[in-house]
C-alpha positions in Angstrom: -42.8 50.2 36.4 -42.4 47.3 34.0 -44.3 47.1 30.7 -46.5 44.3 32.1 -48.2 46.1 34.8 -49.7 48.0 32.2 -52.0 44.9 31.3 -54.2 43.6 33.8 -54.6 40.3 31.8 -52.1 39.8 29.1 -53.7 36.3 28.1 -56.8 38.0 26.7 -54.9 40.2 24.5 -53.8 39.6 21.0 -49.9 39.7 20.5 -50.5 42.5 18.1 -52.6 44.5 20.3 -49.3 44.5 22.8 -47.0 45.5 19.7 -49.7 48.1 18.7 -49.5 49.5 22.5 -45.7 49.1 22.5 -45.7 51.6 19.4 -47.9 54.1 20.8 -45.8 53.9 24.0 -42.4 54.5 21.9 -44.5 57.1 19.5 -43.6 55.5 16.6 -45.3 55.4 13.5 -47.3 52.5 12.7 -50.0 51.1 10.9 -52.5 48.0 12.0 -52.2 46.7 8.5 -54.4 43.7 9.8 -55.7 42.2 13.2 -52.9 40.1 12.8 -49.9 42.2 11.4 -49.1 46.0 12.4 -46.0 47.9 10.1 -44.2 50.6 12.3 -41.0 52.9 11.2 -38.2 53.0 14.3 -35.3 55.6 14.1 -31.7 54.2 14.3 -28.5 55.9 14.7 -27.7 54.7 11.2 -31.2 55.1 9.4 -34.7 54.3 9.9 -35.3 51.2 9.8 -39.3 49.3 8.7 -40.6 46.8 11.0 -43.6 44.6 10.7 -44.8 42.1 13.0 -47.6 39.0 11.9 -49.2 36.4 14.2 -49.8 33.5 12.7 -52.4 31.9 14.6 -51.8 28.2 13.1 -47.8 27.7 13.7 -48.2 29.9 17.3 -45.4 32.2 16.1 -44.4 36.3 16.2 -43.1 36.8 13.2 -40.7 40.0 12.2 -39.1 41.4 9.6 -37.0 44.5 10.6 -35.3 46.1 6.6 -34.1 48.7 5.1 -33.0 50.0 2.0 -29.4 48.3 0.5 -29.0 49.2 -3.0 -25.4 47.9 -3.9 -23.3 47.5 -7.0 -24.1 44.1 -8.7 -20.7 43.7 -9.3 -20.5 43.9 -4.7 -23.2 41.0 -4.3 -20.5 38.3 -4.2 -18.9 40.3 -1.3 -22.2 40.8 0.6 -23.0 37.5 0.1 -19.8 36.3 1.6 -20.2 39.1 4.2 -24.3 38.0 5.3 -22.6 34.6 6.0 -19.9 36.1 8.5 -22.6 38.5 9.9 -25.5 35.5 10.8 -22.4 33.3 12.3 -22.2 36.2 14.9 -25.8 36.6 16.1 -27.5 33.9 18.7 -31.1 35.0 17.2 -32.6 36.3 13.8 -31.0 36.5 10.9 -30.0 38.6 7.8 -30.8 38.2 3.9 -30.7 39.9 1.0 -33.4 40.9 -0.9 -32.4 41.3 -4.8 -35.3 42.1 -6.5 -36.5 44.6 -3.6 -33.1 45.8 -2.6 -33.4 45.1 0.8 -31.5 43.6 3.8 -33.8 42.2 6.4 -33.6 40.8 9.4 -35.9 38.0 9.9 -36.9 36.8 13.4 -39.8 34.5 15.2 -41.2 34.0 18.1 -42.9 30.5 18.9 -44.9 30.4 21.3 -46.7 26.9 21.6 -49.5 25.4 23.6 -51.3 28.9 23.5 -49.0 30.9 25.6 -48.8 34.5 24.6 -46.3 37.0 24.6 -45.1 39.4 26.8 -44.6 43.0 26.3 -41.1 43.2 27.8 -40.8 39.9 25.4 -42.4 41.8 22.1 -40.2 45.1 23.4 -37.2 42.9 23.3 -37.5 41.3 20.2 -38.2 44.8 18.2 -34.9 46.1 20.3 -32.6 43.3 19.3 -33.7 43.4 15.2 -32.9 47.3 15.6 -29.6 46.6 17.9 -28.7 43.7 15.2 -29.3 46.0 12.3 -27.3 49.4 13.7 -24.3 46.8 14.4 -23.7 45.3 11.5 -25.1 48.1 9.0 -21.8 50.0 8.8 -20.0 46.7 7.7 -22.1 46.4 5.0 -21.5 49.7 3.6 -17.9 49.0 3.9 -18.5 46.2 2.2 -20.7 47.2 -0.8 -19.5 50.9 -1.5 -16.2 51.0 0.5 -15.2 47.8 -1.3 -13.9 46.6 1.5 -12.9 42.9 1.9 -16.1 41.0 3.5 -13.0 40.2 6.6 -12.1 44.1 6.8 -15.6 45.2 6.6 -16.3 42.8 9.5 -14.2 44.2 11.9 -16.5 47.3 12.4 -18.8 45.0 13.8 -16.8 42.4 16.1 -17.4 44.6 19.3 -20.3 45.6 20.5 -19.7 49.6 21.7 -21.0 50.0 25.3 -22.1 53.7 26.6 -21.6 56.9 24.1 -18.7 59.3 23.1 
């Protein structure tokens, strides 16, 4: 059964309401921080990772942040710099950044959705899957990068191909 035939009318219902559902559905933890912005927590292979979704009602967009916690040497910042660059030239949507004074990477991603069309759930489920996918890929490059002090080129090559089943 697809995630939409669990809403008889998905027009009526607030993009948040679907993420809120989506949560429940996954059992993760999450908080409605707002009508229009919900915080969850969603285990990765590599860590857990904080997600929170807004709707911004005047600019018609999903917005989400997907981080987690990146603490590296000052002295690396040059080098993960240099590697965030390399990283955002591989992916088609979202993008990575470096938060300094929170010591934080984030993945930043929107969804615009103009002329008052609303999202789906298989949408919403597939935007949370790709910041998660997005973040397990390319977070052992930038360990390799910050503590392994690795070269920003070396540490890339842990992420060039995508692994495909499990070992």
């Amino acid at each position: 059964m697809a995630l939409s035939e669990d809403y008889l009318n998905v027009e009526e219902l607030h993009p948040i309401d679907i993420v809120e559902t989506l949560a429940e559905a996954h059992d993760w933890q999450f908080d409605r921080v707002t009508d229009d912005q919900i915080a969850m927590a969603v285990e990765g292979q590599w860590r857990s990772y904080s997600i929170t979704l807004a709707w911004s009602d005047s600019d018609e967009t999903l917005r989400l942040i997907c981080t987690f916690e990146m603490d590296p040497p000052t002295t690396r910042e040059p080098a993960l710099y240099d590697l965030l660059n390399r990283v955002n030239d591989r992916v088609w949507t979202g993008a990575f950044t470096f938060w300094p004074d929170q010591r934080l990477m984030v993945w930043r991603n929107g969804l615009v959705l103009s002329g008052g069309q609303m999202p789906g759930p298989e949408q919403i489920d597939r935007l949370i899957g790709a910041a998660v996918a997005s973040s397990e890929r390319f977070y052992p490059a930038f360990q390799l990068a910050t503590w392994g002090e690795r070269t920003p080129e070396n540490a890339m090559q842990v992420a060039i191909a995508e692994a495909y089943g499990r070992a």
